[in-house]
C-alpha positions in Angstrom: 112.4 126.9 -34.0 113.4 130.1 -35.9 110.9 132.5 -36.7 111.0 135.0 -40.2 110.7 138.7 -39.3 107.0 138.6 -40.4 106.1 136.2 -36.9 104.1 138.7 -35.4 102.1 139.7 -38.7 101.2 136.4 -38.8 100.5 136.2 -35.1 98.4 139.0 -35.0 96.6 138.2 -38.1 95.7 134.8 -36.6 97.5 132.4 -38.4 97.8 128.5 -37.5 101.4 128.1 -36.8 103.1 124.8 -37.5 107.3 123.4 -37.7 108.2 123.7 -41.2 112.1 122.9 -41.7 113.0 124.3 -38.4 110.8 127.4 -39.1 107.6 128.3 -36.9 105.6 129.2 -40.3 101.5 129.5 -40.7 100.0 127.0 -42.2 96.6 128.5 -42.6 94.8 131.7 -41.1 91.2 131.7 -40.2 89.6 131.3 -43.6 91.4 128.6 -43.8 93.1 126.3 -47.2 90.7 126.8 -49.4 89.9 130.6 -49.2 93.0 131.1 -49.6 93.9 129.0 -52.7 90.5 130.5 -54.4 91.4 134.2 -53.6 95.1 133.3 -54.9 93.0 132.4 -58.1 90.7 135.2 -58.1 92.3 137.8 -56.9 96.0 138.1 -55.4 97.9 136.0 -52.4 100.3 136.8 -50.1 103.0 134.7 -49.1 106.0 134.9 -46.6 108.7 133.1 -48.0 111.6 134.8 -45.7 112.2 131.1 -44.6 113.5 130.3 -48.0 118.2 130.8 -48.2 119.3 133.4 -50.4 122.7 133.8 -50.8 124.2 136.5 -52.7 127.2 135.4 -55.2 130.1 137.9 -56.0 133.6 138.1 -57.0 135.9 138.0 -60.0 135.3 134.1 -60.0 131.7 134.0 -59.3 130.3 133.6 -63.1 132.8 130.3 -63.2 131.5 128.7 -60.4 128.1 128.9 -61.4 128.5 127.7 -64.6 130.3 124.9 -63.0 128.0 124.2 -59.7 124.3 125.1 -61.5 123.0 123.1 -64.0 121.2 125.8 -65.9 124.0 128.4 -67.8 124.6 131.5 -65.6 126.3 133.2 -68.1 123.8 133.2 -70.8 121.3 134.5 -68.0 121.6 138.6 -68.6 121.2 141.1 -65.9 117.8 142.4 -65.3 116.8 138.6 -65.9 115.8 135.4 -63.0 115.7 131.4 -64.4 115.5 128.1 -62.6 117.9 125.9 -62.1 119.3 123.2 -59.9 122.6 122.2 -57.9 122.9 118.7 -59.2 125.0 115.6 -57.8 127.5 113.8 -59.8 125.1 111.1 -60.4 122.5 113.9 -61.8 120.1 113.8 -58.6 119.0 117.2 -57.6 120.4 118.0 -54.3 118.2 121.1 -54.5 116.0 122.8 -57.2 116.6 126.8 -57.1 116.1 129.9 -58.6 119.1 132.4 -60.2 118.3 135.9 -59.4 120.8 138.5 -61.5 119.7 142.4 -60.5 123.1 143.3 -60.6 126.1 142.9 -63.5 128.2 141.8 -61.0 126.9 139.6 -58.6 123.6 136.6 -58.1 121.1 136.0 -55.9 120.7 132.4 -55.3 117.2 131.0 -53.6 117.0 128.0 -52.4 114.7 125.9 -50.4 114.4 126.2 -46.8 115.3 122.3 -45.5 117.7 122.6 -47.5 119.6 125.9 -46.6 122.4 124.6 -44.6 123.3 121.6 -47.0 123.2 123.7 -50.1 125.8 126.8 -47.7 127.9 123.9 -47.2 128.7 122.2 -50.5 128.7 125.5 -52.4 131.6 126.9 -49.8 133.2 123.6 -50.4 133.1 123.5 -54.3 134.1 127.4 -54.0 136.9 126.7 -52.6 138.6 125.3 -55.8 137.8 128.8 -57.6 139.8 132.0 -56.8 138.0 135.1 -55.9 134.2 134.1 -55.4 132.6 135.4 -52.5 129.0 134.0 -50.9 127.3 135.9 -48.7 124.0 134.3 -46.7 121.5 137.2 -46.9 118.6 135.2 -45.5 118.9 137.2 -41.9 118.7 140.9 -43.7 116.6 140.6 -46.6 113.2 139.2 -46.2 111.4 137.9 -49.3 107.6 138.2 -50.0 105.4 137.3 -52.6 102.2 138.3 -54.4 100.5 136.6 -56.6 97.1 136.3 -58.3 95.6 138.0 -61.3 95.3 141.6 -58.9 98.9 141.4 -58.1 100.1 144.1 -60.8 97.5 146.5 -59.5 98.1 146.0 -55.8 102.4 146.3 -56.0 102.0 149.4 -58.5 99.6 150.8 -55.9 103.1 151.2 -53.4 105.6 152.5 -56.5 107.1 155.2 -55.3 110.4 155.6 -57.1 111.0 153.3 -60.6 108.9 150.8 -62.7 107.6 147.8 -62.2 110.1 144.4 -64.4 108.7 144.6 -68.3 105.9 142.4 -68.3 107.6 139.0 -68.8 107.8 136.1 -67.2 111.3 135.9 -65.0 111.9 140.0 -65.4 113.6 141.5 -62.7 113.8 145.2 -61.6 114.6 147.7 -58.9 112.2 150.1 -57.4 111.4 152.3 -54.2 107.9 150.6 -52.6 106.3 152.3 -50.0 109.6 154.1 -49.5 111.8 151.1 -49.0 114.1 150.1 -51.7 113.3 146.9 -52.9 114.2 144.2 -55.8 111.7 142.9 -57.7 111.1 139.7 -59.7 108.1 138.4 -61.9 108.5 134.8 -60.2 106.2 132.4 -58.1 105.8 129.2 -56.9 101.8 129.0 -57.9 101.3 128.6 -61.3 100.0 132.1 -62.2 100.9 134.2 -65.2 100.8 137.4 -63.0 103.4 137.2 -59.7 106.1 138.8 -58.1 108.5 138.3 -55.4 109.8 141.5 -53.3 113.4 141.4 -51.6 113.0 144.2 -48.9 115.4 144.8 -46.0 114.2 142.4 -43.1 113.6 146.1 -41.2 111.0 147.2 -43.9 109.1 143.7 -44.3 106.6 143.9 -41.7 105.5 147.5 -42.7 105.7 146.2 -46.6 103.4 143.2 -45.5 100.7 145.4 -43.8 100.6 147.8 -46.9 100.3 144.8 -49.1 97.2 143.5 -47.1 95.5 146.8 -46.3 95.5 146.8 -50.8 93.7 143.8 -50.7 96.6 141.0 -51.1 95.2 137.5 -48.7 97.7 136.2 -46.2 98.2 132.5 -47.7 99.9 129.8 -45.8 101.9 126.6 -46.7 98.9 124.7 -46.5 97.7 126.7 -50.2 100.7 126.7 -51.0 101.3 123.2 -51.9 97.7 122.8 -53.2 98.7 125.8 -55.6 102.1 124.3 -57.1 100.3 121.3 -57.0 97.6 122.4 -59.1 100.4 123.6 -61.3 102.2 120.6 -61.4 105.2 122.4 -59.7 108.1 120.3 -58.3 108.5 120.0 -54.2 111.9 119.1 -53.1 111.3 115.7 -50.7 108.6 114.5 -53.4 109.6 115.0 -57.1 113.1 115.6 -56.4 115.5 113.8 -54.4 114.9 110.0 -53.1 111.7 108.2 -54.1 110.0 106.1 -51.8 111.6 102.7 -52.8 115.2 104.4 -52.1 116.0 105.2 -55.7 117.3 108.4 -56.6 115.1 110.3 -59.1 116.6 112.0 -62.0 116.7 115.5 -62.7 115.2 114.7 -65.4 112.0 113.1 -64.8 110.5 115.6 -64.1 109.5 117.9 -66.6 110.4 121.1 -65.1 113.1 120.0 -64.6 114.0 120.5 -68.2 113.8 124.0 -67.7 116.7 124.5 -65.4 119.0 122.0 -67.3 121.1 123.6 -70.1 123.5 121.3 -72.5 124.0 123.8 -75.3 127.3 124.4 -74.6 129.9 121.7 -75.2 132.3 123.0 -73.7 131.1 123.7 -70.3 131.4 120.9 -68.0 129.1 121.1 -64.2 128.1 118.9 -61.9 126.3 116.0 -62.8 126.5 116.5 -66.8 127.4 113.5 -67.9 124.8 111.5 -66.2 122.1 114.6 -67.0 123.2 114.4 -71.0 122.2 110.8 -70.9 118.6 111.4 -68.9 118.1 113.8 -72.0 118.0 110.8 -74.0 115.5 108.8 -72.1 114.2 108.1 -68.7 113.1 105.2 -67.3 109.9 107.0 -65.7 108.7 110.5 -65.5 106.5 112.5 -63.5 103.0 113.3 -64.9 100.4 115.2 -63.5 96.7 113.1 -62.5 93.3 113.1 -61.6 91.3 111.7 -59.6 87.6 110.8 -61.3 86.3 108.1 -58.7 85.6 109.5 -55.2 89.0 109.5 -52.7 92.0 111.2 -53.0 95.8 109.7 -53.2 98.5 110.6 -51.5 102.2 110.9 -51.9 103.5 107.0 -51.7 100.0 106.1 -53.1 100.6 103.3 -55.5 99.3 103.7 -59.3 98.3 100.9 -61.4 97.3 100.5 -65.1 95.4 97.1 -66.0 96.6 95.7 -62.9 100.5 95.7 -63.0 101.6 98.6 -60.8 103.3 101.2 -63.0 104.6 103.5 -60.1 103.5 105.9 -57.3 102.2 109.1 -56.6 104.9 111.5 -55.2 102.3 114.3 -53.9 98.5 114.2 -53.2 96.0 116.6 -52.3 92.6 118.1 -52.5 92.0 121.1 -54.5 89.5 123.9 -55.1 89.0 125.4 -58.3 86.4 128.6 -59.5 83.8 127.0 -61.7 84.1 128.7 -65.1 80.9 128.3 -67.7 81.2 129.3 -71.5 77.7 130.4 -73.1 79.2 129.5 -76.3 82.3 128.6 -78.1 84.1 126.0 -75.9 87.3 129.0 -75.9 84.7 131.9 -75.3 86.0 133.8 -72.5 89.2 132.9 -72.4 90.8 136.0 -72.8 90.2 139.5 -71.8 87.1 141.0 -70.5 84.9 138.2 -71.4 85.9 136.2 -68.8 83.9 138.5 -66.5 80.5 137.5 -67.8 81.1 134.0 -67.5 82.2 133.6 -64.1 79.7 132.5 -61.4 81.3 132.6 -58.1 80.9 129.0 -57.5 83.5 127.0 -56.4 83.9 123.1 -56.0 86.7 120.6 -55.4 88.9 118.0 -57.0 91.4 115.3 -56.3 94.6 115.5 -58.2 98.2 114.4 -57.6 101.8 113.9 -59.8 103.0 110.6 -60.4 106.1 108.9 -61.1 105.3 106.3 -63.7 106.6 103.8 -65.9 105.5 103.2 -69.7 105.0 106.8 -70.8 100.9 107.1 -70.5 99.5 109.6 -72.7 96.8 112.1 -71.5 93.1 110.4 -70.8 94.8 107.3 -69.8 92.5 105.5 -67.2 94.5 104.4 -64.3 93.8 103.6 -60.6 95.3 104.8 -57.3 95.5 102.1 -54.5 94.2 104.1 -50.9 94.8 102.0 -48.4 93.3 98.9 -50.3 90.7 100.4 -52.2 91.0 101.3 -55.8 90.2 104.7 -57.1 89.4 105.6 -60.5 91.9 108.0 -62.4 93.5 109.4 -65.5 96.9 111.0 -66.8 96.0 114.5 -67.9 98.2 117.1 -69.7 97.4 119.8 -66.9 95.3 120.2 -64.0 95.5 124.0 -64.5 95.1 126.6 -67.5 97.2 129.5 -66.5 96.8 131.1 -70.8 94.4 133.9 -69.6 94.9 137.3 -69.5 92.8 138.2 -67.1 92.7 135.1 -64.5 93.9 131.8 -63.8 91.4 129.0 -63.9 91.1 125.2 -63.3 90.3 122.9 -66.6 87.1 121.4 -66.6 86.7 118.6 -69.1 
């Protein structure tokens, strides 16, 4: 298996180690999934995500072979400025879901899931080779990539600035900056769901120093056991689950998943990419689409899990999990504490647990819908809800409780 450059921090630190992709990555350290998910919430977590590809795009060509093999617009992406996107198939499958880095005028970062590295190296060479002058670079050996993310994250990253500001606060902002005396590019992005995170491309040399610094300020060491349960809280996408082949064989659309809306652009007439035809006519309907559930019964579902809605079975669930959540209670007006300081005085340290999930369904159930998840032969009560996490607070990320 290969190992990131941050192994032995993880090693010495404890960590459960576990195959992910081909990669010996923790899956927990001593505290275990749920401290970590709750300090991620409540204060800031740390993530290695060196295992991830990033390949750097260049050349007098490059801009023309994004537009053509990314199905969000690379050229209306300025520098200074990250977005999601995807590297769709003709037939408007996702053969990965990424994320378009542009620090520099002149050439991208692309980052792209780790099982699917080699696959997404491959067909990129191969469509580059019908454009003249585009050069990809894999980057994934010399820059490692860490992220930090929780409501103390701003406080704990400033706390290393030694040269240059942090991105303006917005969501997707990129910037360049000296941290703890290594150079280092920095974006306001994340894979959990909160409204305050970055993620720090340092030279693979620096990372391991970077990473101690970070922890020593108070960031928690979070494994890819949290990690899921934190996109899933969010109702983030997982390659394998929302994206790509469904358990019946079937292909899912880009677009029925919601986020996936987000990395789709069709403004432009005129440009043609892979996979827009059949992408233009999923903007006019799918057959299903994801939603995000609970689970109000006791049990939890999991991935495959089949959903039913007065008996006919309506689809499945394509991820699963337990979750914890902060209790929050409101001495007053149900959006007292909500934002700013008054959050403090309602917060009780208490934490407790839910089952949630996403779904792909049929029909198009609206929120509250009462539906029941088949585990293993026994029916659990459900319903379709909006969100499973209210990520509008200034001051901290919190789970909805109705």
């Amino acid at each position: 298996m290969k190992r990131t450059v941050l192994y032995d921090c993880h090693v010495e630190s404890g960590a459960r180690l576990v195959d992910f992709a081909g990669w010996q990555m923790p899956v927990q350290y001593p505290g275990g999934i749920l401290q970590e998910h709750l300090e991620t919430r409540r204060s800031a977590g740390l993530f290695d995500v060196s295992h991830m590809g990033r390949f750097e795009v260049g050349g007098k060509g490059a801009l023309d072979f994004l537009r053509e093999v990314l199905t969000n617009d690379a050229a209306g992406l300025p520098a200074g400025q990250a977005h999601y996107t995807l590297l769709a198939n003709p037939a408007g499958g996702a053969i990965d879901d990424a994320f378009l880095y542009r620090f520099y005028e002149d050439r991208w970062l692309l980052v792209v899931n780790a099982s699917n590295a080699p696959k997404d190296w491959e067909h990129l060479n191969r469509q580059a080779a019908g454009f003249s002058g585009v050069r990809i670079k894999d980057l994934s050996g010399e820059l490692a990539m860490i992220a930090v993310q929780g409501p103390k994250a701003e406080d704990i990253v400033s706390s290393l600035l030694d040269k240059g500001p942090l991105p303006q606060s917005k969501r997707n902002a990129l910037g360049k900056a000296v941290l703890a005396g290594s150079q280092t590019l920095i974006g306001r992005t994340g894979y959990t769901g909160e409204p305050v995170c970055f993620e720090l491309f340092v030279q693979a040399s620096a990372a391991g120093r970077i990473w101690q610094i970070l922890k020593e300020k108070g960031a928690h060491p979070v494994g890819l056991g949290a990690r899921d349960t934190l996109r899933l809280e969010a109702s983030l996408p997982l390659y394998g689950h929302e994206y790509g082949i469904d358990l019946d064989g079937q292909e899912i659309p880009i677009l029925t998943c919601p986020t996936g809306r987000f990395g789709v652009d069709l403004n432009d007439p005129n440009r043609r990419f892979i996979g827009r035809e059949a992408i233009a006519m999923q903007s006019a309907g799918v057959e299903k689409r994801i939603y995000p559930i609970r689970i109000t019964g006791k049990g939890i579902g999991r991935a495959g899990s089949p959903v039913f809605l007065e008996g006919r079975q309506i689809g499945r669930l394509t991820s699963g999990t337990m979750v914890p959540y902060w209790v929050r209670r409101a001495a007053g007006p149900a959006n007292q504490g909500e934002q700013g300081a008054g959050w403090q005085e309602h917060f009780t340290g208490q934490s407790d647990q839910r089952a949630i999930g996403l779904a792909l369904l049929s029909g198009k159930p609206g929120p509250q819908t009462k539906i029941e998840i088949d585990n293993r032969g026994r029916r659990l009560e459900a319903i379709v809800v909006k969100r499973n996490l209210d990520n509008r607070s200034a001051l901290f990320t919190f789970a909805v409780i109705e």
